[in-house]
C-alpha positions in Angstrom: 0.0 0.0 0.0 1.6 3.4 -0.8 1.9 6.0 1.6 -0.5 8.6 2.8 0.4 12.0 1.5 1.6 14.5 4.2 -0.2 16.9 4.9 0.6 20.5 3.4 1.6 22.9 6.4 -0.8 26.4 6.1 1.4 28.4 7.8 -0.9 31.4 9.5 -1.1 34.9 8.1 0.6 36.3 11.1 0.9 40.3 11.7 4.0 41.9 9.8 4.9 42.8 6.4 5.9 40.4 3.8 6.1 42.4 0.4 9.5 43.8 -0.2 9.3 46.7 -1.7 13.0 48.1 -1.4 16.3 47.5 0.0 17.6 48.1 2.8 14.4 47.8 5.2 12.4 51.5 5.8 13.5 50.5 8.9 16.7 51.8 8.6 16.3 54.8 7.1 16.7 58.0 9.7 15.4 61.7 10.1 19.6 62.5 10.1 20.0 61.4 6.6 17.8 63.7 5.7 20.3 66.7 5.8 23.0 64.8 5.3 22.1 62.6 2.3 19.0 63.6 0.8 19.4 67.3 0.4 22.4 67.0 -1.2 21.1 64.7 -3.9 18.6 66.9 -4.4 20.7 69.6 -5.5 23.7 67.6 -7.4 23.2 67.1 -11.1 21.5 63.9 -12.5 23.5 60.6 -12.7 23.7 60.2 -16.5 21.5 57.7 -18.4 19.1 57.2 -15.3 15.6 58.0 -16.6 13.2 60.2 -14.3 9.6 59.0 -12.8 7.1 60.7 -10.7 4.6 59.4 -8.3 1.7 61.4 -7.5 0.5 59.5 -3.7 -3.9 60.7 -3.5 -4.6 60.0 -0.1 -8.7 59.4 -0.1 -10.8 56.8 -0.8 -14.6 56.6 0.4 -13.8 54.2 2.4 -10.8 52.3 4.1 -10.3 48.6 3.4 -9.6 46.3 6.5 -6.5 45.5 4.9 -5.2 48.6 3.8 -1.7 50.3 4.9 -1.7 53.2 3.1 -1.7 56.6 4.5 -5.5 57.2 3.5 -8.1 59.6 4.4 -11.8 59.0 4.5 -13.3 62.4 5.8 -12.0 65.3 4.1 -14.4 67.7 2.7 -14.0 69.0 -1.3 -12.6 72.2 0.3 -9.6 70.2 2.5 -9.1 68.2 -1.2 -8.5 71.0 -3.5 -6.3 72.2 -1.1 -4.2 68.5 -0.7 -4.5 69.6 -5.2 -2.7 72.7 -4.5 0.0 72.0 -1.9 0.8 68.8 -4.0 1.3 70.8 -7.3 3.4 73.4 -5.3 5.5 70.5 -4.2 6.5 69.7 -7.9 7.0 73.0 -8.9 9.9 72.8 -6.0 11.4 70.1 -7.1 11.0 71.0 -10.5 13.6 74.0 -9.7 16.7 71.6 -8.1 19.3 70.6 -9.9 18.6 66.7 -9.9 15.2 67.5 -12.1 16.0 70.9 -14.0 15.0 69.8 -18.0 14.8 66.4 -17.4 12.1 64.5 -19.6 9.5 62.8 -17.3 9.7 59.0 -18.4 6.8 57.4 -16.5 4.4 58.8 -14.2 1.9 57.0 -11.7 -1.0 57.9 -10.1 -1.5 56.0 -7.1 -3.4 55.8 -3.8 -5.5 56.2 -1.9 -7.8 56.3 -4.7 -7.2 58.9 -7.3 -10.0 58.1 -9.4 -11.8 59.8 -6.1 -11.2 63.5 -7.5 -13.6 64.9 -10.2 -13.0 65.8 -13.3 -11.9 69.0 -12.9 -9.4 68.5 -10.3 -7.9 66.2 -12.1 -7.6 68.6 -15.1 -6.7 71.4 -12.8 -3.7 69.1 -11.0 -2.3 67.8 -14.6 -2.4 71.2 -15.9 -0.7 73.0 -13.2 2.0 70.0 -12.9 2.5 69.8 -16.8 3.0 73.4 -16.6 6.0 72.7 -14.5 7.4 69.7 -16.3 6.0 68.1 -19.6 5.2 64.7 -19.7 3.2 64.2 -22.8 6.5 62.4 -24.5 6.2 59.5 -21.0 6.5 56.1 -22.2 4.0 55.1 -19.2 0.9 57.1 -17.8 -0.5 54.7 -14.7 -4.1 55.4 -13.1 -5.3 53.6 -10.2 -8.6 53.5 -10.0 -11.3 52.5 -7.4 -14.4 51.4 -10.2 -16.7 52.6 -7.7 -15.7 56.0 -8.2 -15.7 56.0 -12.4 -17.9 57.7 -14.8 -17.7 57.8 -18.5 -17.2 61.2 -18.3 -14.5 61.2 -16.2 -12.4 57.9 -18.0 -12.8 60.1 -21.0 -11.1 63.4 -18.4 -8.6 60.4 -17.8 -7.8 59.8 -21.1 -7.6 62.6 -22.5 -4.7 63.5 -20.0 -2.3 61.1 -21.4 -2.7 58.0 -19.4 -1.9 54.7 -21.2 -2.1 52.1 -18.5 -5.4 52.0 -16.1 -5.1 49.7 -13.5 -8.5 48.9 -12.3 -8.5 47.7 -8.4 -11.2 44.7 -9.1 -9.8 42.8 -6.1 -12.9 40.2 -6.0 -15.9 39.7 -7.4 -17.8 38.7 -4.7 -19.8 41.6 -3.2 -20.3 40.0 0.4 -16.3 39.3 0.2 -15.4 42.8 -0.7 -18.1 44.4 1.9 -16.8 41.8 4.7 -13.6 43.4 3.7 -14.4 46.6 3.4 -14.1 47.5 -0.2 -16.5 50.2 -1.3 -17.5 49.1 -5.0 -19.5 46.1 -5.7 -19.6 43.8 -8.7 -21.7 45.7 -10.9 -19.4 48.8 -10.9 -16.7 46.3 -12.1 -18.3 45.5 -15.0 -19.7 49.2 -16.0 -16.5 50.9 -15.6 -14.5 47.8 -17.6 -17.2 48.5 -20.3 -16.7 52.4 -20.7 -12.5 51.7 -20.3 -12.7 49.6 -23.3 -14.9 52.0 -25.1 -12.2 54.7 -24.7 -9.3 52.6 -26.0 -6.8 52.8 -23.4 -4.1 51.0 -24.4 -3.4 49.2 -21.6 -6.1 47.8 -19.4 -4.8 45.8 -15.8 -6.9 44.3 -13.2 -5.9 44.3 -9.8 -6.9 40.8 -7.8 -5.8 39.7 -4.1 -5.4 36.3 -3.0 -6.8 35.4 0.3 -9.3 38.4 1.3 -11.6 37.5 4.3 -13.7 34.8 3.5 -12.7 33.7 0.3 -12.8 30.1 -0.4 -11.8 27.3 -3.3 -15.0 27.9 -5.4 -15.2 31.6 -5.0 -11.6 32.1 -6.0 -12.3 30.2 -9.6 -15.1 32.3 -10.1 -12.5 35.4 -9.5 -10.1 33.6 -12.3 -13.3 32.7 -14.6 -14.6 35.9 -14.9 -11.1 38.0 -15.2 -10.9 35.9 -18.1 -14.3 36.8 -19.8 -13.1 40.3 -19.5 -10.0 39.6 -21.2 -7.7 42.5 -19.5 -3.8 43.8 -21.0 -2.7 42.4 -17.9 -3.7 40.7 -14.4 -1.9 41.9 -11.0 -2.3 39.4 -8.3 -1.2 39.7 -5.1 -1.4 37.5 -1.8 -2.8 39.4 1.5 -0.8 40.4 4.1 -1.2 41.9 7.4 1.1 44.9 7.8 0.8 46.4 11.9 -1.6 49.8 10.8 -4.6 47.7 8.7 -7.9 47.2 10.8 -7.4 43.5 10.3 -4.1 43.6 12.5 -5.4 45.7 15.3 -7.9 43.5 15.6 -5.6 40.4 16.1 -3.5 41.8 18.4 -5.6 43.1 20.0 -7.8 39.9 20.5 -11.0 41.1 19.9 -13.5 39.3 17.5 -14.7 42.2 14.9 -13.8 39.9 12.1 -15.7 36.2 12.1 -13.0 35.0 9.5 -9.4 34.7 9.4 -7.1 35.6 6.3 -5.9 32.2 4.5 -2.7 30.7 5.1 0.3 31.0 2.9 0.2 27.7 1.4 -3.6 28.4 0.6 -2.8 31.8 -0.7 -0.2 30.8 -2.9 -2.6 27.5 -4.1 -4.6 30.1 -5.3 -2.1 32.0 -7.3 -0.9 29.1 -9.1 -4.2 27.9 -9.8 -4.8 31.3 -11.4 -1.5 31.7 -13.0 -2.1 28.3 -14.8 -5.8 29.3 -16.0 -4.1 32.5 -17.5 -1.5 30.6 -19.5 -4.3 28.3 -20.8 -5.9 31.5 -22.0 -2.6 32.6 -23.8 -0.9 34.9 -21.0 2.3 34.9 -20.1 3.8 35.2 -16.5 5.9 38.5 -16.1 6.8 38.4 -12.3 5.6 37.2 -9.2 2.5 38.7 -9.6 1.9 39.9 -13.3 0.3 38.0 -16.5 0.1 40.1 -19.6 -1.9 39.1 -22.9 0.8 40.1 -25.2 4.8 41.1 -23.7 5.1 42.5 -26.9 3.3 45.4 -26.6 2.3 45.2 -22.4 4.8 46.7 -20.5 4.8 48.0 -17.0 7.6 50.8 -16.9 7.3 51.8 -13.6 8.0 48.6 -12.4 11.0 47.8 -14.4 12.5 51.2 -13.9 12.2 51.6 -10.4 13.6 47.6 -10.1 16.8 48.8 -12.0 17.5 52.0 -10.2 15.4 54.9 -11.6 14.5 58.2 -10.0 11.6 58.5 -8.9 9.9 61.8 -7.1 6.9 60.8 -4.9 4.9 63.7 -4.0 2.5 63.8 -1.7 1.7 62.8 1.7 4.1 60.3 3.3 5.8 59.4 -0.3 8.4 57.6 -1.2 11.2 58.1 -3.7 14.8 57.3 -4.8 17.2 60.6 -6.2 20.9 60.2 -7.0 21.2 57.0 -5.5 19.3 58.3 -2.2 16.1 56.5 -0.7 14.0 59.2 1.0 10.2 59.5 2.4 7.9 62.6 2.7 6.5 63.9 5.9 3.6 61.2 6.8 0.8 63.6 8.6 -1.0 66.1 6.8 -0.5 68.7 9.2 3.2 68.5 8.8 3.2 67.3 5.1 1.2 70.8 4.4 3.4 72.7 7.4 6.5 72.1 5.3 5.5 73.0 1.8 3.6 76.0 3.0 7.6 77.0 4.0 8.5 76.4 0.3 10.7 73.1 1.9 11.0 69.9 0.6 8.7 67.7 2.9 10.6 64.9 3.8 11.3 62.6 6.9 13.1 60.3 6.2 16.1 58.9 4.0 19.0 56.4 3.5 22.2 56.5 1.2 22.7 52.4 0.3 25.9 51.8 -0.5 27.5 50.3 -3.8 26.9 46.9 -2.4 23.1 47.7 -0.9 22.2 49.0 -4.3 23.6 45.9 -6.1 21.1 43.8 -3.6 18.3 46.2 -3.8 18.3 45.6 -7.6 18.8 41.9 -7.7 16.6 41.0 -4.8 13.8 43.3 -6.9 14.5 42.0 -10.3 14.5 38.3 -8.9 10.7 39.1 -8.6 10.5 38.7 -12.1 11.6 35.4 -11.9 14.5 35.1 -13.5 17.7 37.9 -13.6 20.8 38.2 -15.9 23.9 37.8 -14.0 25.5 40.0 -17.3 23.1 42.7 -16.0 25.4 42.8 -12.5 28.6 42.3 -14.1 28.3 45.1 -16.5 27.0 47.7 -13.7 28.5 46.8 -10.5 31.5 44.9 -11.4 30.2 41.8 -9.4 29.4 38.5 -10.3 26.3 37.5 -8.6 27.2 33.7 -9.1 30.1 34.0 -6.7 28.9 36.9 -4.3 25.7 34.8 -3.7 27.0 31.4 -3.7 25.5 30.7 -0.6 21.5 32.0 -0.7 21.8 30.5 -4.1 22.5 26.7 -3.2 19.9 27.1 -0.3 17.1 27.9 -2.9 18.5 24.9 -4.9 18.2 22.5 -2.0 15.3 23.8 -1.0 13.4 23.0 -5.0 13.2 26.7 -5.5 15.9 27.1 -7.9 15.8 26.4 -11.5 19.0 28.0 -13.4 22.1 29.5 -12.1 24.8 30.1 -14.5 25.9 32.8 -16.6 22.9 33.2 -19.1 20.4 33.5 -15.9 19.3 32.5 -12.4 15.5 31.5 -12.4 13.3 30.5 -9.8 11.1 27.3 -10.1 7.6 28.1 -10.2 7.2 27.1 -6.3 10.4 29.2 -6.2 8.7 32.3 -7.7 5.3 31.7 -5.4 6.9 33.0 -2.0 9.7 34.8 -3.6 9.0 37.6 -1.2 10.0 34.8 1.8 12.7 33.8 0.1 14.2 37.5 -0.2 15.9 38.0 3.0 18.7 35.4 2.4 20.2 37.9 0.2 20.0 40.4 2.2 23.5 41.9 4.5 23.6 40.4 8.0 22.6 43.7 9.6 19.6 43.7 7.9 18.3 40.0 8.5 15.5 39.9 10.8 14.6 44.0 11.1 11.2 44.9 11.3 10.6 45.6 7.7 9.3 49.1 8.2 
């Protein structure tokens, strides 16, 4: 008689953060730097060949999801927003006037939240036209929109379209209305489907669906439907990403603080990443093709997400607004993250920030390779040709443990690739590249 499977361990979706976003940790990163590191960035001339982004953080939503992280605001009045409008342009026309961005083309911008898609029609017209006044981007290779569907029009996807934005990324999440309620979403299914249907209409040219992986009470038979109908809709691209619990989301003050708002728990790891595969497969059946750990586009061709790839491979990036992050001349740094100071500061015609870190040569080697191994597979040529180090040798070590461990599938000289299982929980798998110091540092 053969042997009973063993059971698959569901390790718990404890309290923490598990997406790496950047290198070293936030953690690390210190008001000090600020003067020392980050203003003088700001005010040496560009690093040659490195190609500019902005990110443009809007902070409200109608309401805040359980799971959310995000420095978000649910109670400002129209007045409060046009004024967030004003001290955010104000902020760009400052940076504008520093060395590090002075004529510099705008490669990729990205509109992110929050919930821009929040703001009406004319504030968005207002905010483009006052920033573009400062900086052109009509020649970016990559205009992104996040959008709540919820919160769309016709009219104003037409507004949206008409000020240059290629790539709308459209935060489905589920398609289960008592699944988003019970987690707190504010659109239902319906809005899905009317705002996919005027998108569409409009021709953007690049169409993306956001979808997470183990939201309160999602089961086996829910999550196909999910996959099913993403696939009737027939999206550019598919994001996917696995819940986790960072310490400021409702769902974590809940847990540690014992009570019993919530009557489900957030799937395991093992479940959640089930789930992924099972949806990664069903998209490959339908003719995508898996970009990264949580990407499948229609056509590689002609889908692209820029803002991804650049920032994975070093680019500057402004973030402006409240509690923003972005990366000058080599130099992590973060805005002021209360409105009261965030406004405070620009209102003194300063550059709001709190926060910075100056990696090393070394640190930016790992930042890139640990980000790029997201994609699944890196060039070690890549490495060699920028920092002088071959990757093979200098991670000899983290690189056998993913092999013993069935997570590696190449490592030589044309590429290291993970295994599918590999590429699942690559964010768990990140840290054994990391320096010593670093290991084991609460993330943010």
């Amino acid at each position: 008689m053969a042997d009973a499977p063993l059971p698959v361990i569901d390790d718990p979706t404890d309290v923490g953060s598990y997406f790496v976003a950047t290198y070293p940790p936030f953690s690390v990163w210190s008001t000090e730097a600020v003067q020392a590191d980050a203003l003088p960035a700001l005010h040496a001339g560009p690093r040659p060949g490195v190609p500019l982004g902005v990110y443009l953080h809007i902070p409200f939503c109608r309401k805040r999801c359980h799971f959310c992280y995000f420095r978000v605001y649910t109670d400002k009045n129209a007045q409060e927003v046009a004024a967030y409008l004003d001290i955010l342009a104000r902020e760009w026309e400052l940076y504008a006037q520093l060395p590090a961005f002075a004529g510099r083309p705008i490669d990729f911008v990205y509109f992110g939240g929050g919930t821009p898609s929040f703001l009406s029609t004319s504030q968005l017209e207002g905010l483009v036209t006052r920033l573009t006044a400062a900086t052109p981007w009509r020649d970016a290779a990559e205009v992104t929109f996040e959008c709540e569907p919820g919160t769309l029009t016709e009219a104003k996807l037409r507004v949206i379209r008409q000020l240059g934005v290629t790539r709308l990324s459209l935060g489905v999440e589920n398609f289960n209305d008592e699944i988003l309620t019970l987690n707190g979403r504010a659109h239902r299914s319906p809005e899905v489907y009317r705002a996919y249907e005027y998108a569409r209409s409009l021709d953007f040219p690049q169409i993306n669906i956001d979808l997470i992986a183990g939201m309160l009470g999602e089961t086996d038979e829910n999550w196909r439907t999910c996959i099913d109908k993403t696939l009737a809709l027939e999206p550019d691209s598919v994001t996917i990403y696995q819940m986790e619990l960072p310490f400021n989301t409702t769902i974590s003050g809940n847990l540690m603080k014992g009570t019993d708002r919530f009557n489900q728990t957030v799937a395991g790891w093992a479940t959640k990443r089930r789930w992924v595969q099972e949806a990664f497969e069903a998209l490959e059946a339908a003719g995508y093709h898996i970009g990264s750990a949580y990407t499948a586009v229609k056509n590689p061709a002609t889908t692209r997400f820029l803002y991804r790839d650049r920032l994975w491979q070093g680019a500057d990036l402004v973030g402006l607004g409240v509690a923003s992050f972005g990366h000058v001349n080599g130099v992590h740094m973060q805005n002021l993250d209360t409105w009261e100071a965030y406004a405070a500061a620009i209102g003194q015609n300063e550059i709001p920030l709190s926060r910075a870190y100056r990696p090393s040569d070394e640190e930016r080697m790992i930042r890139e390779f640990v980000l790029q191994l997201k994609l699944g597979s890196i060039r070690p040529a890549y490495f060699q040709q920028k920092y002088s180090v071959d990757v093979l040798e200098r991670f000899s070590v983290p690189l056998a443990s993913l092999a013993s461990d069935g997570f590696l599938e190449a490592a030589n000289t044309d590429a290291v690739s993970l295994t599918r299982a590999g590429l699942l929980r690559v964010d768990a798998l990140l840290p054994r590249f990391f320096l010593p110091q670093h290991v084991g540092r609460r993330y943010t």
